[in-house]
N, C-alpha and C positions, 0 to 999 in steps of 0.2 A: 386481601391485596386488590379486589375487583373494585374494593369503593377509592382505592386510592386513585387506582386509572379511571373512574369515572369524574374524579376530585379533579388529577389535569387536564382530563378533554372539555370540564365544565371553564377552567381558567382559558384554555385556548380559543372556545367560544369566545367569551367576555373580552377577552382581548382582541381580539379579529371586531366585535361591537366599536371597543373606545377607541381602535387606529386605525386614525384620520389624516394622519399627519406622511408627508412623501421625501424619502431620502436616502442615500444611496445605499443598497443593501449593507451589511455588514455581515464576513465571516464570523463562525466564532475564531477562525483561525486568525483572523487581522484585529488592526488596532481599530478602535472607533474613531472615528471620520475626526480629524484635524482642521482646526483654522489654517486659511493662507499662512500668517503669522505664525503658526507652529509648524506648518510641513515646510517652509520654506528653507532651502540650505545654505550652509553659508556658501561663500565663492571658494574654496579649497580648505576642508579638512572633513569631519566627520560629525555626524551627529546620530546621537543614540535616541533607543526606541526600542520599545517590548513591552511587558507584561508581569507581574503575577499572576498566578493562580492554584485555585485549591480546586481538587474535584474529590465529591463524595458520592461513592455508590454503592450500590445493593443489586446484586446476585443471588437469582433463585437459584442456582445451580451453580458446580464447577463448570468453569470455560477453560476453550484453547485460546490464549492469550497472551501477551507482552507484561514486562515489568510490573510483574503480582496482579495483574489483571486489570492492569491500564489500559494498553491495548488489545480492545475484543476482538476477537475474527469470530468464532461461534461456540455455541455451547459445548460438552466435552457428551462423548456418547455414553450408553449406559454400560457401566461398570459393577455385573451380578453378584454378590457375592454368593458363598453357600448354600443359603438360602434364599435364593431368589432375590434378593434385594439392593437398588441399587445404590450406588458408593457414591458414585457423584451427583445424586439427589439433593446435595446439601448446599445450603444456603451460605453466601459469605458476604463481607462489607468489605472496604477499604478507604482511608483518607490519604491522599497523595497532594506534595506541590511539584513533582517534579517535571512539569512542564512549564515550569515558570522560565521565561525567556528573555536575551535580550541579543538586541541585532543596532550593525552601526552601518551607516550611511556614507562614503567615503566620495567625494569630489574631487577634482581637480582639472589643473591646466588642460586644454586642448594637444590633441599626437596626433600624427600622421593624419590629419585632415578632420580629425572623428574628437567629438565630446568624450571624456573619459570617464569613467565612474567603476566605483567597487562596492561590493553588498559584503557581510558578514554577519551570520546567525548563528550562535547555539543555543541551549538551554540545559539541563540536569536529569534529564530521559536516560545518559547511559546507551550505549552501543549494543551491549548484551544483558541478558539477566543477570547475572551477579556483580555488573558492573552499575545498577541500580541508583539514583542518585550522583550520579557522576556528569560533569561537564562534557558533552559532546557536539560536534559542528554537524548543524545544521545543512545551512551554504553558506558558500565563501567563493564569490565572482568577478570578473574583471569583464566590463564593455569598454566596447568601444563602437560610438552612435555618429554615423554620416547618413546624411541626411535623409538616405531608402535604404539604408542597411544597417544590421548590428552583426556583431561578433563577440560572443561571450563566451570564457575558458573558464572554469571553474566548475564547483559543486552546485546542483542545483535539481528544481524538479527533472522528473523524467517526464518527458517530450509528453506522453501521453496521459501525463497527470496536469490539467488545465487549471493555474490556479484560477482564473478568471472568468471559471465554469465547472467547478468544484460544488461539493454538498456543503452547508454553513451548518452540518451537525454539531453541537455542543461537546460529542465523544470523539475522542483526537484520533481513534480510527478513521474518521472522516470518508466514511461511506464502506471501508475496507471491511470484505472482501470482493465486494461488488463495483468498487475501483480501484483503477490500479495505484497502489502506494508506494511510489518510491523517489529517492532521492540518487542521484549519480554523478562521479565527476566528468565532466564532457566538454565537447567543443558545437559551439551551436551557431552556427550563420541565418539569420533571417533577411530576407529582399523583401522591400514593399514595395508594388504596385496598387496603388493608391489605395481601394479600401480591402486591397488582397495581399495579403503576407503569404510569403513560401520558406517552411524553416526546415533547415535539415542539419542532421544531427549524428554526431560520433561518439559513445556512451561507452564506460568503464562499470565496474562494480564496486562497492565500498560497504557500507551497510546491509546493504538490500541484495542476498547475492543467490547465487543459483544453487540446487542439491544436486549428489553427484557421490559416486561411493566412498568417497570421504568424508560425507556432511555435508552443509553450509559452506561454499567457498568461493573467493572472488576467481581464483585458479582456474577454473573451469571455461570460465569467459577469457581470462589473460591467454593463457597457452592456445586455444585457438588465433591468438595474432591479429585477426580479425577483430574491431571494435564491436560494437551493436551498433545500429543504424536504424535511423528514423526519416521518414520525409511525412513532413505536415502542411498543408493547405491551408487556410483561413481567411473568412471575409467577416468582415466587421463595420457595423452601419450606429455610431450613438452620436444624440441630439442631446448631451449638456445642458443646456436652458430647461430642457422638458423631463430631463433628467430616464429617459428612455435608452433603451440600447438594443440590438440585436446581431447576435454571435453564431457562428456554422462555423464548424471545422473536422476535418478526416486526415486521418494518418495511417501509412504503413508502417511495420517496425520489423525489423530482421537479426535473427540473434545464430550465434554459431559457439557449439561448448564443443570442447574435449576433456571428457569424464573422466580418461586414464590416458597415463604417459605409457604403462605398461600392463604387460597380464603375466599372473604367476601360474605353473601349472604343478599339482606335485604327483611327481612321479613314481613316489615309492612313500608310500604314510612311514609314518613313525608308530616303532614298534616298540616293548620292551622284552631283553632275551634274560634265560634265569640258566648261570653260568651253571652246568653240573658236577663240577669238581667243589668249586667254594662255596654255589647255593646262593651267590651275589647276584643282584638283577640289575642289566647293562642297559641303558636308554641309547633308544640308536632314536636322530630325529628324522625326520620326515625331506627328503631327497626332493628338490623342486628348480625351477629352470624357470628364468623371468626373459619375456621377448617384448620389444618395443611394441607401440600401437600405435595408428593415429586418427582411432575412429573415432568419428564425429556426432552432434545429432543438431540438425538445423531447424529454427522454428518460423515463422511467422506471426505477427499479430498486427492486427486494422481495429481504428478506434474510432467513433464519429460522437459529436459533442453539437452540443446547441442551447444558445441562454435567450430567455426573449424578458428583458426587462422594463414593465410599463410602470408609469408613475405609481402605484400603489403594491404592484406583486412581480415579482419574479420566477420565472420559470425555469431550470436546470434540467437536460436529461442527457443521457451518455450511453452507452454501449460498446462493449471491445469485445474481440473473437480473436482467442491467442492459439497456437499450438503448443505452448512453453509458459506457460502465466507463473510460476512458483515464486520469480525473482521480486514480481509485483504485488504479493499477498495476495494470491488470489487462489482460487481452484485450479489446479492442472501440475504439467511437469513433463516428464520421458520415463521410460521405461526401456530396457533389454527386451528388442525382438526376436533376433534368433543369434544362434550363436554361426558363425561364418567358418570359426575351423577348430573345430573343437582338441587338436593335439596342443595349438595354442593358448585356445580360449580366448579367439577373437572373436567379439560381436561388433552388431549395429544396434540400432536405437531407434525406437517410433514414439509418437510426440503424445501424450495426455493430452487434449486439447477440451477447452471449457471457454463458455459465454456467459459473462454479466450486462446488465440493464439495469439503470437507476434511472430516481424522478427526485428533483428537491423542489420545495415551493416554500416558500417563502414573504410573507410582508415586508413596509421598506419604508414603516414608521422609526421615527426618530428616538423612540423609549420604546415600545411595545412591538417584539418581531415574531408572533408566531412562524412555528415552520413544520414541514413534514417533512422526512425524507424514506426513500423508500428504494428496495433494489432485491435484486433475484439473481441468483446465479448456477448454472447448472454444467456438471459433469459430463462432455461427448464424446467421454474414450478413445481408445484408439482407432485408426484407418483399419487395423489387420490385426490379428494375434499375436501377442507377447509373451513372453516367458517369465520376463522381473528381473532383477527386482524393479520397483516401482520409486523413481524418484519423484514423488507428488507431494502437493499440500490439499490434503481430504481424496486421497484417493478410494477409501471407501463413502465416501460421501455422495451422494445421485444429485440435490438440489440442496439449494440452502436460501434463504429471504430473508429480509430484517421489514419492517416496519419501526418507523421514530418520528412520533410528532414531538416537539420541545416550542419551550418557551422562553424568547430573551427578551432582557430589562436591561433599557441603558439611561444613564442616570450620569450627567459629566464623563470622569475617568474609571466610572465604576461599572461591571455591567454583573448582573443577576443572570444565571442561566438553567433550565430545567427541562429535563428532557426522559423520554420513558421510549428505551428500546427491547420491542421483542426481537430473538432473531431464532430462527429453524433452522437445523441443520438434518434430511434426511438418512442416516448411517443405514447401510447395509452390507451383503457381500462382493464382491469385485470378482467378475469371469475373467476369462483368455483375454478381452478383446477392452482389457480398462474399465469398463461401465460396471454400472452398480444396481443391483438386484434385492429385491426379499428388504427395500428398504423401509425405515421406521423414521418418524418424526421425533427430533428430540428439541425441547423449546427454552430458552430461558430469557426470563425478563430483568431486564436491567430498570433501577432508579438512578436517574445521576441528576447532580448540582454542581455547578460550577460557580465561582466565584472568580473575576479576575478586576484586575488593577491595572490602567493602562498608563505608563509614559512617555 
């Protein structure tokens, strides 16, 4: 396996030699760069746009992942059997198109003083795992653009997922778990003050939703009443002729769950009695008493972003500190701190709180775009001692890192993609206090290729 990764860092080399050539970066998540003539719209209706693509990878190891192991977050911990030996040591492959996409462009007449426009995306990703290959929405938005303002309703990223300072990884995790991944339906106002925007934001759940002693649920965010909340700053400085740009932005974001409507207490277990006349045996059940609740657990998270893009290379890096990340794919969550009256079994809640930092870099040749991307994220438990359970994602996890150099080819409507990511995930044990102990490295490297087709 060593000579293959010595095999792509020699192509990355070679490539970083022949490109010469200066143009505006490309995601792998976007379309490759359009003539005037083709991005132009018509004056009212719609016009389409999207993608195939095939991706084929290789897994030394089982992962914690999305759709058969499309999307990676990190390796799976070591799983002993009997003999000492571990279960998820084993290597797997898979070839998927289910990210093949398409999205429409919608126009029309001018309202209430403001340009109108609507966006709509899905693609065949599927909502849940066994819903696999399945049609699901992406986004689907309505603006409305006067001349220092926008107002847009609809599905779309989350506030502090930038796409415009996002990582251009090849793997549709797209830096996750060391960014935040999520999509949300919301209400979003932006004000320009000339090269400063100020956006704030009132956010639901749909996909992407919080854990909570039910599972996975949007519930948790609904029943508190309260939206999610975001307020973002940004200044933006790009020279078009010189094909230059430079991007700063920070945001707060405030979240509020109500994990239960109620608590059960039981008061008398369930027995079974053995009748002594007939020698029959009576099931009596178990005697219990349900009280309202309306405890809460509130978080915070702050995200700061910055793209410095010069004629040949582009710079990306980012940073967020959540006390609730789980909804974002990221490390963190709540947990049960103490219990408040134990006749009822009311508690409260203190927050998992965890930090990522990522780096993308990137070329901004026309065919040939080496990149790197790179990001670290660690476990900072809780304020104070908790009891559990623990609603996290890697609550036994201390650190976790990826390294991903890749390599793109763009050729017309065609682009070649190649990319080799390692990622670590620390596993250890978890104390009173959230954090993680006695922990171990556990690594696995991914081969991917992608293949996409743009229209």
């Amino acid at each position: 396996m060593g000579r293959y990764l010595c095999f792509f860092i020699l192509m990355l080399a070679t490539a970083t030699i022949l490109n010469g050539q200066t143009a505006d970066p490309k995601s792998s998540n976007q379309e490759v760069k359009k003539t005037p003539e083709e991005k132009k719209p018509p004056m009212f209706g719609i016009t389409f746009s999207g993608f195939v693509k095939t991706d084929i990878f290789f897994d030394s190891r089982q992962t914690v992942s999305a759709r058969e192991g499309h999307f990676l977050l990190f390796p799976e911990n070591e799983k002993l059997d009997a003999e000492g030996a571990d279960i998820n040591a084993k290597a797997s492959y898979n070839f998927l198109s289910i990210q093949t996409r398409v999205a429409g462009s919608i126009s029309g007449p001018d309202a209430l003083g403001a340009k109108t426009s609507a966006y709509i995306e899905a693609e065949f990703f599927g909502n849940i795992n066994p819903n696999i290959n399945t049609f699901r929405l992406r986004h689907a938005w309505i603006k409305l653009a006067w001349p220092k303002a926008e107002l847009l309703t609809g599905q779309w990223w989350h506030p502090m997922f930038v796409p415009e300072c996002s990582p251009g990884t090849v793997s549709f995790n797209t830096g996750a778990p060391f960014v935040v991944f999520s999509r949300n339906p919301q209400i979003k106002f932006t004000r320009s003050f000339g090269k400063i925007k100020i956006m704030a934001t009132l956010l639901s759940q749909v996909d992407f939703v919080s854990d909570g002693p039910d599972g996975p649920n949007a519930k948790y965010l609904r029943n508190s009443v309260l939206p999610e909340s975001n307020l973002t700053i940004q200044f933006a400085i790009k020279n078009a002729a010189k094909g230059t740009e430079f991007l700063i932005g920070a945001g707060i974001n405030y979240q509020l769950l109500t994990p239960r409507l109620s608590t059960v207490v039981t008061l008398k277990e369930a027995y079974d009695e053995v009748d002594t006349v007939t020698n029959k045996i009576a099931h009596h059940d178990a005697i219990t008493a349900t009280y309202k609740t309306n405890s809460t657990s509130s978080a915070m998270a702050y995200n700061l972003y910055t793209k410095i893009q010069l004629q040949k290379l582009t710079f990306k890096l980012g940073a967020e500190y959540g006390g609730n990340n789980n909804a974002y794919n990221m490390l963190g969550g709540y947990a049960v701190k103490s219990v408040m009256d134990a006749t009822k079994n009311m508690v409260d809640y203190a927050n998992i709180r965890s930090f990522a930092a990522w780096v993308d870099i990137q070329t901004n040749g026309k065919r040939w775009q080496p990149g790197l991307f790179a990001g670290y994220g660690k476990n900072l438990g809780a304020e104070q001692d908790i009891k559990g359970p623990l609603y996290a994602r890697g609550s036994n996890i201390d650190y976790a890192y990826r390294v991903s150099p890749r390599l793109v080819f763009n050729v017309q409507k065609l682009r070649l993609a190649a990319e080799v990511e390692y990622t670590a995930a620390a596993y250890g044990k978890t104390n009173g206090e959230g954090t993680v102990y006695d922990a171990k490295e556990i690594g696995n490297l991914r081969f991917l290729i992608g293949v996409y087709y743009f229209f």
